[in-house]
C-alpha positions in Angstrom: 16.5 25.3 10.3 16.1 25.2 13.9 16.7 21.4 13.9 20.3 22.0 13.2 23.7 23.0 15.3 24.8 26.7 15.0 27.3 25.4 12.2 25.4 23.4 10.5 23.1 26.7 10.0 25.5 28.4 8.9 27.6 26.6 6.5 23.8 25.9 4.8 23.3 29.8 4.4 26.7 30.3 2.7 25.6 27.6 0.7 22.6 29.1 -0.9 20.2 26.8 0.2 17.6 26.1 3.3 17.5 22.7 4.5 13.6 21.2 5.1 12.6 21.7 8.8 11.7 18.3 10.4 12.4 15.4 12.4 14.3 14.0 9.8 16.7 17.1 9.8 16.8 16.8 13.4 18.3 13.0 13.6 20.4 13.6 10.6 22.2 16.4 12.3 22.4 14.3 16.0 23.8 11.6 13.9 26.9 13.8 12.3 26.8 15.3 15.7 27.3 12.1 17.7 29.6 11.0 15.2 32.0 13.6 15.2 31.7 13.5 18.9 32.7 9.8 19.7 35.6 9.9 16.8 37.0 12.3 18.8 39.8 11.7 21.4 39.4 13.1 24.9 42.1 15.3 25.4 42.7 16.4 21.7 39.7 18.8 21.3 40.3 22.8 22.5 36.8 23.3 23.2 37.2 20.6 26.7 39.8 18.4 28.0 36.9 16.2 28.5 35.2 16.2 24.5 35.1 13.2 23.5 35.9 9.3 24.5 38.4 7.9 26.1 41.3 5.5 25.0 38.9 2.4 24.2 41.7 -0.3 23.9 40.9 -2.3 26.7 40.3 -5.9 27.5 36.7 -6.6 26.5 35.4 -8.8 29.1 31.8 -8.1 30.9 32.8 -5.5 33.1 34.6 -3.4 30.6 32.0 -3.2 28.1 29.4 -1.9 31.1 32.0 0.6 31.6 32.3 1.5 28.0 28.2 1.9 27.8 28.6 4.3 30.8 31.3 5.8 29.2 29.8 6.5 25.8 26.6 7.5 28.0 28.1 10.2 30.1 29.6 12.0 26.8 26.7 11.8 24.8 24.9 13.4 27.9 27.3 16.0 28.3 27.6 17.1 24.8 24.8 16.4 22.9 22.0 18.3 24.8 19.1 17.7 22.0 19.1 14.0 23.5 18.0 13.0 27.0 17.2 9.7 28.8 19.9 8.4 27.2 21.1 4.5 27.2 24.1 2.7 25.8 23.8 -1.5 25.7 26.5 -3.4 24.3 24.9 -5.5 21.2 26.3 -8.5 19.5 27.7 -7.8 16.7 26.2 -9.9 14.0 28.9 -9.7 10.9 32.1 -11.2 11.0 34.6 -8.1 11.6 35.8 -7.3 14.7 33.7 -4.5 15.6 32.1 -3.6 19.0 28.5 -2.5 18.2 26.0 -0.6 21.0 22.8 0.7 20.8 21.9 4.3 21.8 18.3 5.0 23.0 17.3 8.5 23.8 14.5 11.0 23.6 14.4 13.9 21.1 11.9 16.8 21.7 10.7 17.4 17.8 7.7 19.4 16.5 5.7 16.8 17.5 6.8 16.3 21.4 9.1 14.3 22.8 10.0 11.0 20.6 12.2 8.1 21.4 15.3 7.7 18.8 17.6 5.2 18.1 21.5 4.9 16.8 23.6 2.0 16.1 27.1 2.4 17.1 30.1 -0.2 15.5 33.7 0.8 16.8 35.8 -0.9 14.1 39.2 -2.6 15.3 41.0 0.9 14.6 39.1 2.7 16.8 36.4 5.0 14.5 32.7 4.6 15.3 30.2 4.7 13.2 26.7 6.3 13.3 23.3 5.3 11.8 20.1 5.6 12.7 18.5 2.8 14.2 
């Protein structure tokens, strides 16, 4: 139960039920974490004038992506502080829709030490970003 965000706890209690301790709890609640974090605009969360990312509707050549990587870096850093040694890289996108897909390395301290994770990232054309675990 420790694995999960304050919320997450709580909502689970109310519920009637206790969610499995584990890694896997862990990285599922990073991954509803991280997604609710980069679906959110910066400047439209009370909690920080800085939650969130930035207007994304940029020309995407070379030096914009690297920006965008930092970008998504630094927020992830700032708000998610279950991850460190995190890195964003820009990925090919493989499927024909116009999506923008990056990679997010970190490391996760779980019951068994410190573990590298993975996420795969896709902002769609409208803007949403979406999460999975790598």
């Amino acid at each position: 139960m420790a694995n999960q965000r304050l919320l997450e706890r709580i909502a689970s209690i109310d519920a009637g039920h206790v969610p499995p301790d584990g890694l896997k709890t862990l990285l599922e609640s990073v991954r509803v974490y991280l997604s609710q974090l980069l679906n959110t605009h910066q400047g439209t969360a009370m909690i920080a004038e800085d939650y969130g990312v930035p207007d994304i509707s940029l020309s995407l050549d070379g030096e914009a992506l690297s920006n965008l990587e930092e970008v998504l870096a630094q927020v992830i850093v700032r708000y998610e502080p279950r991850l460190t040694q995190v890195t964003v890289r820009y990925q090919k996108d493989k499927s024909s829709a116009p999506t923008l897909a990056f990679r997010v390395g970190a490391s996760i301290r779980g019951d068994s030490g410190v573990l590298p994770v993975f996420f795969e990232t896709q902002i769609a054309a409208d803007g949403s970003i979406a999460v999975q675990e790598a």
